[in-house]
C-alpha positions as CSV (number, residue, x, y, z in Angstrom):
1,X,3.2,6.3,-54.4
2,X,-0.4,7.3,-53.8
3,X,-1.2,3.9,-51.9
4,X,2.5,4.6,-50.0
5,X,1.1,8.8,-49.0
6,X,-2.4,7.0,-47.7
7,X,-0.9,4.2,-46.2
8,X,1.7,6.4,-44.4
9,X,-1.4,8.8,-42.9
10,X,-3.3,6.1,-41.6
11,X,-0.7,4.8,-39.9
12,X,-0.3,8.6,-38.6
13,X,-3.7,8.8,-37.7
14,X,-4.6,5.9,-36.1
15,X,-1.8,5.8,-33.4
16,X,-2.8,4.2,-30.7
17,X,-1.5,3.9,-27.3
18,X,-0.6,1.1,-24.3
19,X,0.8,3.2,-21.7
20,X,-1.0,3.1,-18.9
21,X,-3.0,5.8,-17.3
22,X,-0.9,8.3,-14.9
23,X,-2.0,8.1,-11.2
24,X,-0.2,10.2,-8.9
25,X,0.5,9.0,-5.6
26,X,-1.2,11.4,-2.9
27,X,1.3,13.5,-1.2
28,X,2.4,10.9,2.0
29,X,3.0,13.9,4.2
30,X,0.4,15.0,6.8
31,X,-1.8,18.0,5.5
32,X,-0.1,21.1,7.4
33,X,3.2,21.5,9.1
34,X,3.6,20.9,12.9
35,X,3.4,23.7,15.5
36,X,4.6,26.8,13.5
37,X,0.9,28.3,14.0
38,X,-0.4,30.8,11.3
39,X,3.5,31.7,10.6
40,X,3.2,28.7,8.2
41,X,0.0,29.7,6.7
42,X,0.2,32.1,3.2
43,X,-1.8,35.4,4.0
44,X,-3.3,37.5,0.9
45,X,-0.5,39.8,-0.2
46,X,2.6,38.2,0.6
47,X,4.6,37.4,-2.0
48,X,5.3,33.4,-1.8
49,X,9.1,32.4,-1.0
50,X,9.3,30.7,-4.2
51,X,8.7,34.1,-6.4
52,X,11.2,36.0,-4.0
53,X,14.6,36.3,-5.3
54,X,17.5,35.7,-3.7
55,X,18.9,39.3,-4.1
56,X,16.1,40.1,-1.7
57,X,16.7,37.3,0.7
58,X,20.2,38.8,0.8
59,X,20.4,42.1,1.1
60,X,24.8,42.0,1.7
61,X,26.3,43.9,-1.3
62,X,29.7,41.1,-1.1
63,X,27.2,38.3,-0.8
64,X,24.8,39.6,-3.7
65,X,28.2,39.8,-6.0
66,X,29.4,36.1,-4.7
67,X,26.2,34.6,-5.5
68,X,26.3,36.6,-9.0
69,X,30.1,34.8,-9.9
70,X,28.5,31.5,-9.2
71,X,26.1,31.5,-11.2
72,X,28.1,32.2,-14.1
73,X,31.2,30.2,-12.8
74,X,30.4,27.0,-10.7
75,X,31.1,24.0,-12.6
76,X,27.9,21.8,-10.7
77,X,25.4,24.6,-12.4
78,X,27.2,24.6,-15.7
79,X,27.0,20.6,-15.9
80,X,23.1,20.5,-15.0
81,X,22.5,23.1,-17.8
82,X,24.9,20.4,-20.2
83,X,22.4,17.8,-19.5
84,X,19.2,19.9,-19.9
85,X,21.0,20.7,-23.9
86,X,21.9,16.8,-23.6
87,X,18.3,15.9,-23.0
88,X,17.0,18.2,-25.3
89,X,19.1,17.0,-28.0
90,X,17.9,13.5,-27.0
91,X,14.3,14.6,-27.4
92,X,14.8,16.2,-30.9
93,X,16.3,12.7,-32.1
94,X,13.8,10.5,-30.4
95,X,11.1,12.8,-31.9
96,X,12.4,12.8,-35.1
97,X,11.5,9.1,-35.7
98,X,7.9,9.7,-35.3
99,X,7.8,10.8,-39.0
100,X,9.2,9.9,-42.3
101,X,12.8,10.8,-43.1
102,X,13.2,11.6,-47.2
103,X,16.0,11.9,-48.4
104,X,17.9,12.9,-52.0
105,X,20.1,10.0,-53.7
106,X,21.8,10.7,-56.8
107,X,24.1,8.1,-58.0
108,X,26.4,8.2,-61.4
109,X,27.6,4.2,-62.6
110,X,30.2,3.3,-64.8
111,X,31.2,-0.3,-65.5
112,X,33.1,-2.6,-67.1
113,X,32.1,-6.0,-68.0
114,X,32.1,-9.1,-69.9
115,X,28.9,-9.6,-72.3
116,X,28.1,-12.6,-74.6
117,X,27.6,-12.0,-78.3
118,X,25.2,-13.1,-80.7
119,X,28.4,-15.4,-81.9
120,X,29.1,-16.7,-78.7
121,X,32.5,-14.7,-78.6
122,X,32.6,-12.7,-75.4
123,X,33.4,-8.8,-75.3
124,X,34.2,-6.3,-72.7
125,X,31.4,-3.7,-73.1
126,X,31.2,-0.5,-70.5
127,X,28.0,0.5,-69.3
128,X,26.6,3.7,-67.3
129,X,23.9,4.8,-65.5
130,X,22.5,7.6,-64.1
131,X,20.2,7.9,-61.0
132,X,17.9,10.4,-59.1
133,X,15.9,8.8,-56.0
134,X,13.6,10.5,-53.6
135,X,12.6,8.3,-50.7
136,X,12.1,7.2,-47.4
137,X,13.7,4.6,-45.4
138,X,12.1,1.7,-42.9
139,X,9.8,4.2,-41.5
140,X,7.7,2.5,-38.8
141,X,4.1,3.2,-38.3
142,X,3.6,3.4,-35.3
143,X,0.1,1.6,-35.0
144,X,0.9,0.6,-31.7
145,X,2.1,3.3,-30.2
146,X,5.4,2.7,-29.1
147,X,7.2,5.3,-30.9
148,X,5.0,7.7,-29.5
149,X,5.5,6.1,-25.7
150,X,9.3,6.5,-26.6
151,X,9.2,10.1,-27.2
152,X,6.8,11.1,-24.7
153,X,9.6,9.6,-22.5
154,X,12.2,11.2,-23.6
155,X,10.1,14.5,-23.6
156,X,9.4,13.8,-19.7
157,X,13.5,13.5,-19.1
158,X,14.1,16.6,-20.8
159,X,11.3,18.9,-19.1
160,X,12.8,16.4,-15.9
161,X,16.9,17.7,-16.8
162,X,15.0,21.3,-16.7
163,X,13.8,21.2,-13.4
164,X,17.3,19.6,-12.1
165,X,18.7,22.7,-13.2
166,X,16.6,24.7,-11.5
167,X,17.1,22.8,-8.6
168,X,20.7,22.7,-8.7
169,X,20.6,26.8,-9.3
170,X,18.8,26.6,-6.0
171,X,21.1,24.4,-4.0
172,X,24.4,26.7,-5.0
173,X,22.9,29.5,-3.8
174,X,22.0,28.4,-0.9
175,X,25.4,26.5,-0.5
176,X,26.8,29.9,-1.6
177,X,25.2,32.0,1.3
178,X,25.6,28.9,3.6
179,X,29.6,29.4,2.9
180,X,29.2,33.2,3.3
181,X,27.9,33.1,6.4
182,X,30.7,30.6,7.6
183,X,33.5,32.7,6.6
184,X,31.8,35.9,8.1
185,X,31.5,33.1,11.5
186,X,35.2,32.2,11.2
187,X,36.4,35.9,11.0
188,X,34.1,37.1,13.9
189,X,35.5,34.0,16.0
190,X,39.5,35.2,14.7
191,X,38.5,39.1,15.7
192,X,37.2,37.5,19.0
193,X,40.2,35.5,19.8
194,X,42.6,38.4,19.1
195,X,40.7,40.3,21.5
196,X,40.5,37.5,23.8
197,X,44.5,37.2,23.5
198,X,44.7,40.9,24.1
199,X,42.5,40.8,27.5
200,X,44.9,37.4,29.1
201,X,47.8,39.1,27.8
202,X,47.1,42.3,30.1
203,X,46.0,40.0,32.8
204,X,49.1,37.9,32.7
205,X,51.4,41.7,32.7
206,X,49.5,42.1,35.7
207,X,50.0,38.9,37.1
208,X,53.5,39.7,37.0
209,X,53.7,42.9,38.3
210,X,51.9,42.0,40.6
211,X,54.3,39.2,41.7
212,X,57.0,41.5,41.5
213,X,55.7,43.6,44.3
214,X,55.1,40.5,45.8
215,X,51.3,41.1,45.8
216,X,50.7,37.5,44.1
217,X,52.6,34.1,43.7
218,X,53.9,32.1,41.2
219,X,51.2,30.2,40.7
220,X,49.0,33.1,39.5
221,X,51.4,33.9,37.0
222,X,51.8,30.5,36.1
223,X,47.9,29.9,35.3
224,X,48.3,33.6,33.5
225,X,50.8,32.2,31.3
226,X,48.7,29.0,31.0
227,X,45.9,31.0,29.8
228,X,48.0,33.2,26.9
229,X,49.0,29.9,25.8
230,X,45.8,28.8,25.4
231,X,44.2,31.5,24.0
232,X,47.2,31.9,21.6
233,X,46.4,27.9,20.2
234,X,42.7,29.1,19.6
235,X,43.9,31.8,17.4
236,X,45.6,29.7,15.4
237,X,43.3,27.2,15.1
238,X,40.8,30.3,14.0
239,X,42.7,31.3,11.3
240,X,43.1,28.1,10.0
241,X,39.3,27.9,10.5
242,X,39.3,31.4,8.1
243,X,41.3,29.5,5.4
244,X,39.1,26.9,5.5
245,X,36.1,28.7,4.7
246,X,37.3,30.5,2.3
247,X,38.6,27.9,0.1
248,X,35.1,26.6,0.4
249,X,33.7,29.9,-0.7
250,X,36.0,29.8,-3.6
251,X,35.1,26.0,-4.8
252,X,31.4,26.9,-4.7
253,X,32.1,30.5,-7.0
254,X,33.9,28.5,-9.0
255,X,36.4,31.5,-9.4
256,X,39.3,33.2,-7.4
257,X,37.4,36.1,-5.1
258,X,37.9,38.9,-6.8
259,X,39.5,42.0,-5.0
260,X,37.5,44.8,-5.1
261,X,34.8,43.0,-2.9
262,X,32.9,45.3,-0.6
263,X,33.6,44.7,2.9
264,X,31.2,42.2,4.6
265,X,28.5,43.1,6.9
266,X,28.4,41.7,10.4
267,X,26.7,38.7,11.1
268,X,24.5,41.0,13.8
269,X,23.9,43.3,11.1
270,X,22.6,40.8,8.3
271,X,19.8,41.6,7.1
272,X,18.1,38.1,6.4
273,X,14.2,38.0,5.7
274,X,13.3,35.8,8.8
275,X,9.2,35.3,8.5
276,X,8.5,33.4,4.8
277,X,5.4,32.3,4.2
278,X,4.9,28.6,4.0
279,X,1.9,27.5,2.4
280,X,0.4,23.9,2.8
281,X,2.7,21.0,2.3
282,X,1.0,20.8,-1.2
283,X,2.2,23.8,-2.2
284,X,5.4,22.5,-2.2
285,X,4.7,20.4,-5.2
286,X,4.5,23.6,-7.6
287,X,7.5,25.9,-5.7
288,X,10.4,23.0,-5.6
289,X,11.9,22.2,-8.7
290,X,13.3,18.9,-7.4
291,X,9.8,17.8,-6.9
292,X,8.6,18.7,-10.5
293,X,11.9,16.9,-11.2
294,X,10.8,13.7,-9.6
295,X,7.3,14.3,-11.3
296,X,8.6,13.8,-14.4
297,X,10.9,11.2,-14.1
298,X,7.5,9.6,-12.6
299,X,6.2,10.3,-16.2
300,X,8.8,8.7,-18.0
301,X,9.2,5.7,-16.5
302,X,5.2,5.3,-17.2
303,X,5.5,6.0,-20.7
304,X,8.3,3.4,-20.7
305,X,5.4,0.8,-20.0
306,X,3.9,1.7,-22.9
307,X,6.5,1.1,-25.0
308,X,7.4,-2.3,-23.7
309,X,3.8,-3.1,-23.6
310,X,3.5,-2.0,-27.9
311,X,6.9,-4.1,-27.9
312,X,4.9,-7.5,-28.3
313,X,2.8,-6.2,-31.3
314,X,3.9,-6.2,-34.6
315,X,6.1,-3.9,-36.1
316,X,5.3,-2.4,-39.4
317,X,7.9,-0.2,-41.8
318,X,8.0,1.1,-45.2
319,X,10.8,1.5,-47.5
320,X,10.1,3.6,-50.9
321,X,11.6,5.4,-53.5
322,X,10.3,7.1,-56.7
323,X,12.8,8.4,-59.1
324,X,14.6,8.4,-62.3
325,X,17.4,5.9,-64.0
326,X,18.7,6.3,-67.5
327,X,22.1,5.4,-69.5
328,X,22.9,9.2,-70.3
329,X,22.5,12.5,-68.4
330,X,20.6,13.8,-70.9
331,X,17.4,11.9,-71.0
332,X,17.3,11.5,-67.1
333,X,14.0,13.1,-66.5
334,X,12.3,11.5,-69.8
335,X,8.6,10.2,-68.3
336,X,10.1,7.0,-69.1
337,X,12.3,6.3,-67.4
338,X,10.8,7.0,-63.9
339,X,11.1,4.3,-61.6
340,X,9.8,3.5,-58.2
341,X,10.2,1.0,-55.5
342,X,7.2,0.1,-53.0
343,X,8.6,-2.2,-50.0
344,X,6.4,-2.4,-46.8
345,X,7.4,-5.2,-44.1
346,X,6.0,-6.3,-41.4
347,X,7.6,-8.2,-37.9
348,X,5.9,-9.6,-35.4
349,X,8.1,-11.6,-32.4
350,X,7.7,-15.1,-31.9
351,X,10.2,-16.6,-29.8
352,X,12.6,-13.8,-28.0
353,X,13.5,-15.8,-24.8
354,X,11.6,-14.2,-22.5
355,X,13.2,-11.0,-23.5
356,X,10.1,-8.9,-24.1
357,X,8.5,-9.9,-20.7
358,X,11.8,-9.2,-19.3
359,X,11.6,-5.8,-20.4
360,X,8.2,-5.1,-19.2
361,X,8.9,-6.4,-15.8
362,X,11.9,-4.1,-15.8
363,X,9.8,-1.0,-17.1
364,X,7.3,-1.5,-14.3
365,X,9.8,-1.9,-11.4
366,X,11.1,1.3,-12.8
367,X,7.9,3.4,-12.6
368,X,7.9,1.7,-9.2
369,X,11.1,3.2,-8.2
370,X,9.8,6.2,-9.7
371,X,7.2,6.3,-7.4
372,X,8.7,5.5,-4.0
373,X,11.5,8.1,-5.1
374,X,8.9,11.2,-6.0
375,X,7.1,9.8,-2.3
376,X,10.3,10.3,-0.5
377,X,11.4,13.6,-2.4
378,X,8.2,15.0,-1.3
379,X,8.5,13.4,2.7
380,X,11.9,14.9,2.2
381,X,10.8,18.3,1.3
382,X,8.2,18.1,3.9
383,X,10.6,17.6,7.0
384,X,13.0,20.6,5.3
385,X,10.4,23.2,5.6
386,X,9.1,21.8,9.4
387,X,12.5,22.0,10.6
388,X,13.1,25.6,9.4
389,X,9.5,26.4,10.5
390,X,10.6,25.0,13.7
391,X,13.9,27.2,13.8
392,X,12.4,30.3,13.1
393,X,9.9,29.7,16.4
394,X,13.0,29.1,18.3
395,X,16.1,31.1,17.6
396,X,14.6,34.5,18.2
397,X,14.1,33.5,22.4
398,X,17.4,31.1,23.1
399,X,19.5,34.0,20.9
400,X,17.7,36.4,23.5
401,X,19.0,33.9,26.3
402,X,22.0,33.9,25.0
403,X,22.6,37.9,25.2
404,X,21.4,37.7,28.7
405,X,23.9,35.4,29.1
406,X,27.0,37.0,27.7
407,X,25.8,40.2,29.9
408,X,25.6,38.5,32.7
409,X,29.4,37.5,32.2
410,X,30.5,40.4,31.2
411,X,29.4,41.8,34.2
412,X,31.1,39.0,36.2
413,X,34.2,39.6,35.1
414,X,34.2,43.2,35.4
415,X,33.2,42.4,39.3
416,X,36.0,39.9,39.6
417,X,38.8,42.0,38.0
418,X,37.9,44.5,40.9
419,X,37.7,42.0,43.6
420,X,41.5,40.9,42.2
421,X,42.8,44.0,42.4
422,X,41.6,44.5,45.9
423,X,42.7,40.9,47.3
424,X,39.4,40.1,47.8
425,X,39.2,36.9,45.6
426,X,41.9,34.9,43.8
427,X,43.2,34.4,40.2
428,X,41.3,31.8,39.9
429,X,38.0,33.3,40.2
430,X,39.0,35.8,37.8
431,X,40.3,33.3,35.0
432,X,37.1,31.6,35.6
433,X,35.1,34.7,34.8
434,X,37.4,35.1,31.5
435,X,36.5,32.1,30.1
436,X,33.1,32.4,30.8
437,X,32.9,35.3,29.1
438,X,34.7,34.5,25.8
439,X,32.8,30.9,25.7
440,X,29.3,32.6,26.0
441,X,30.8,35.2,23.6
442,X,31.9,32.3,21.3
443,X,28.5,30.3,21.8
444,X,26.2,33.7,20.7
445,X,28.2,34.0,17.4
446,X,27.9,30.4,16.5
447,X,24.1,30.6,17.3
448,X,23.9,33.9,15.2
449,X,25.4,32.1,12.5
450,X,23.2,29.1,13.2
451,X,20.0,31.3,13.3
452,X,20.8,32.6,9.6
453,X,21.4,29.4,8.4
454,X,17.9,27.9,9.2
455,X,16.7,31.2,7.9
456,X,18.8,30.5,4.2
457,X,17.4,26.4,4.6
458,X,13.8,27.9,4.8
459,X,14.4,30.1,2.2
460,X,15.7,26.5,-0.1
461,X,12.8,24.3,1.1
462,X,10.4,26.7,0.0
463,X,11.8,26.5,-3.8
464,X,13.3,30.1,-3.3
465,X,16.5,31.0,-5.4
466,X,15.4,31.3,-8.5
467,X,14.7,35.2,-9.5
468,X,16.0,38.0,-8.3
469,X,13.1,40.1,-7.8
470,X,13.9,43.7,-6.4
471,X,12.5,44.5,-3.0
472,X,10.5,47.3,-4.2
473,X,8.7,45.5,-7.0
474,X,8.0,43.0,-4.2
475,X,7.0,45.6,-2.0
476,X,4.1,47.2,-4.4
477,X,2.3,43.6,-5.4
478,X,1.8,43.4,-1.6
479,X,0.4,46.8,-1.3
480,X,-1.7,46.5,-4.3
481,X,-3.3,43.3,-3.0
């Protein structure tokens, strides 16, 4: 047993290992984002997006408790955190095999059987024995390393299902307030075709008094009636809009909405943190989970070589057992009848078919594959941020437009409604006006909704969605730096 403890702590000790050095591809991305200025840049107390919850981002009360059910109810989060306990578990066993596993056998054997005499007769004699083993079972020193390369591996997928989670936290609540924002879209665009109904539905009551003091034709109250028919197939086709979104709303909480939901805020008065810091496309490596996630996977697939590689060397195990055996209970543990058993073996390929190169080759067009996937998760993340960055330097001037716009056609039709009334112009100019109006009305919500949606992809590409740090806490580690 002494030969078996040294034996086992050299082998321990004197590990080595064939995976190959680590070298990270450099970031294929250029090294700063295109034309957002020193918007993109991080300035000495802000607080990066990354450490900024998402109860700041979102300051809406009904939002806040929608992203809250989510969390705790969406099926995609609760399967990501099944594979991180999957992966773990996976870890735990692979680890496990990087030391001896001992184990207690105790055995009690009773028999019957034929013996030979001294006369040559035969007899039927019974025979017992008792056993009590302590041992260890083809335990492989891994003198080679692959065991270790093995674990290490499975290590990397773990720390890899970790930062999946993460990521996958990130997405739904970003998917969450994306599906938000669409229903509070869909029942601005219902409240503005009701309206819009409610205006052509006037018009057309005065198309027809009109026609019955013979002010008008028929023709005017036919284009009336046109245009109520119209603006009636719009409403419909915005409340089915409104259902729409809020089924989707309810797939991603992963519950029925409760009831006692505060009402909604406007998507004019959403208060959406618009200016994020970016940082330098590096940066991006150590605020994106999905990233670290690809990282890792990177790290694996490399430690995977090794373990093909220490595949070609021979394999060494050791089976013993030290113990007792007797005929009777009662002298078990007598010194002399302690018994032991010493079996090391050792395996070394020969001839596997080209198996073993096989599985090299396969290991290394994996870390390959590893690499040009962490090279386009990082490309990836690089055009998400550029395109928000791009957004935000946008949005602010054509929604600005845009309210000049609807203005200007508000003020239009209030002119031609006049001009109608006095003869002047005809109904046509006057239905024209209308759906200028409600089109440029239309156009400002969508780009309102549009504008907060690049704000909430900004807030994602920046590996924001994680905490939920409180405003004020946020607020004093700017002022005290």
């Amino acid at each position: 047993m002494r030969s078996f403890v040294v034996i086992v702590l050299v082998g321990l000790l004197s590990a080595c290992s064939l995976t190959p050095k680590l070298e990270r591809p450099a970031p294929p991305v250029p090294a700063s984002f295109p034309d957002v200025g020193h918007a993109a840049m991080t300035q000495g107390g802000i607080v990066p997006a990354s450490a900024m919850g998402w109860r700041t981002m979102f300051a809406d009360p009904q939002l806040q408790r929608l992203i809250e059910l989510a969390l705790v109810h969406n099926r995609d989060l609760r399967l990501a955190a099944l594979n991180v306990e999957a992966a773990r578990s996976m870890f735990n066993i692979q680890e496990s095999t990087r030391l001896p596993s001992v184990s207690l056998d105790a055995s009690h054997t009773r028999e019957r059987a034929l013996a030979q005499g001294n006369s040559g007769e035969s007899r039927r004699e019974v025979n017992r024995q008792v056993a009590v083993n302590v041992g260890t079972s083809a335990f492989e020193l891994d003198l080679f390393g692959r065991v270790r390369s093995l674990s290490d591996a499975a290590l990397a997928r773990y720390l890899a299902s970790e930062q999946g989670r993460d990521a996958a936290q990130i997405t739904l609540v970003g998917a969450v307030a994306e599906a938000y924002f669409a229903q509070r879209l869909a029942d601005e665009q219902l409240q503005l075709a009701e309206r819009t109904l409610a205006d052509w539905q006037q018009s057309l009551e005065l198309a027809r008094l009109l026609k019955q003091s013979e002010q008008n034709s028929s023709l005017d109250v036919a284009q009336a009636e046109g245009q109520v028919a119209l603006a009636e197939a719009d409403l419909e086709a915005r409340r089915r809009a409104l259902a729409q979104a809020d089924n989707a709303l309810q797939l991603l909480v992963g519950s029925e909405l409760p009831g006692d939901l505060s009402a909604g805020l406007p998507l004019e008065r959403q208060s959406v943190i618009a200016q994020l810091p970016a940082g330098l496309p590096a940066d991006l490596l150590l605020n994106r989970p999905d990233l670290r996630q690809a990282e890792q996977m990177l790290v694996a697939a490399n430690a995977d070589i090794g373990a093909a590689r220490a595949a070609f060397f021979p394999q060494i195990s050791l089976t013993a057992s030290f113990g007792y055996a007797s005929t009777s209970l009662g002298g078990l543990f007598d010194p002399s009848r302690q018994v032991w058993r010493f079996t090391p073996q050792i395996s070394q390929p020969l001839f596997q078919a080209g198996r073993l190169r096989a599985e090299l080759r396969l290991a290394k067009v994996r870390k390959s594959e590893a690499v040009a996937q962490y090279e386009r998760a990082i490309q990836t993340a690089f055009r998400e941020v550029a395109d928000a960055l791009a957004g935000t330097a946008t949005f602010d001037l054509q929604i600005e437009a845009q309210l000049r716009a609807v203005t200007a056609a508000e003020r239009r039709l209030e002119l031609s409604d006049l001009r109608y009334r006095a003869g002047v112009d005809g109904r046509l100019e006057l239905l024209d006006a209308q759906r200028q109006l409600q089109a440029a009305r239309q156009a400002l919500l969508e780009l309102r909704r549009a504008e907060i949606a690049n704000r909430v992809a900004l807030f994602k590409s920046l590996g924001g969605g994680l905490g939920e740090r409180d405003i004020t806490k946020i607020a004093a580690v700017t002022a005290a730096q």
